[in-house]
C-alpha positions in Angstrom: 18.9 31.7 32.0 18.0 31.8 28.5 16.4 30.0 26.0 18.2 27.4 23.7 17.9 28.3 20.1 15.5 26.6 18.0 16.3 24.8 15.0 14.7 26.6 11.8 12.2 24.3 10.1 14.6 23.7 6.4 16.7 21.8 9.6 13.7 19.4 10.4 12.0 19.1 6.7 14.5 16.4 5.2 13.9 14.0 8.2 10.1 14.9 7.6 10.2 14.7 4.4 11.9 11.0 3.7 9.4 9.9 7.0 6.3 10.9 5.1 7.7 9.4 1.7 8.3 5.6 3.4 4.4 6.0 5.1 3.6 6.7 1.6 5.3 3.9 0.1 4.3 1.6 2.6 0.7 2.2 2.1 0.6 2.3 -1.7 2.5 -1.3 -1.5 -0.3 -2.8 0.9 -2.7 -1.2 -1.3 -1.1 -2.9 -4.4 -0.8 -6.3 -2.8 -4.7 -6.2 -1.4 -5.4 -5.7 -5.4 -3.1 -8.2 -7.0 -4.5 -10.9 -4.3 -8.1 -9.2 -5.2 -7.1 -10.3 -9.1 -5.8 -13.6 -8.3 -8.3 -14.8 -5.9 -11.5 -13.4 -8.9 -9.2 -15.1 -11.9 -9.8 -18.5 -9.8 -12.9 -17.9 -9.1 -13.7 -17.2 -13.5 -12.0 -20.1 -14.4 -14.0 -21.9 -12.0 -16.7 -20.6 -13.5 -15.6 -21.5 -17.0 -14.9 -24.6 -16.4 -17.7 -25.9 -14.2 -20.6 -28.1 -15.9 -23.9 -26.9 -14.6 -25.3 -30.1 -15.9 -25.5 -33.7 -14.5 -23.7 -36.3 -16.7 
């Protein structure tokens, strides 16, 4: 009883390769969308700022 032969690794690295690109992709785009919410919710809160009297009329 022998062993089965093992794939060689070129065999495995396209399937590796494309797996580690969409982790990649997926993190960069929840990165990305943290930052743009980051930017929105800060320009609200400047033109709050702007915009607010800090005196009584």
């Amino acid at each position: 009883m022998g062993q089965h032969p093992q794939l060689l690794p070129q065999e495995h690295l396209p399937f590796f390769l494309s797996f580690i690109i969409l982790a990649i992709i997926r993190a960069i785009t929840i990165t990305r969308t943290k930052l743009i919410n980051m930017v929105a919710i800060l320009s609200i809160i400047k033109s709050n700022i702007l915009y607010t009297p800090f005196y009584r009329r």
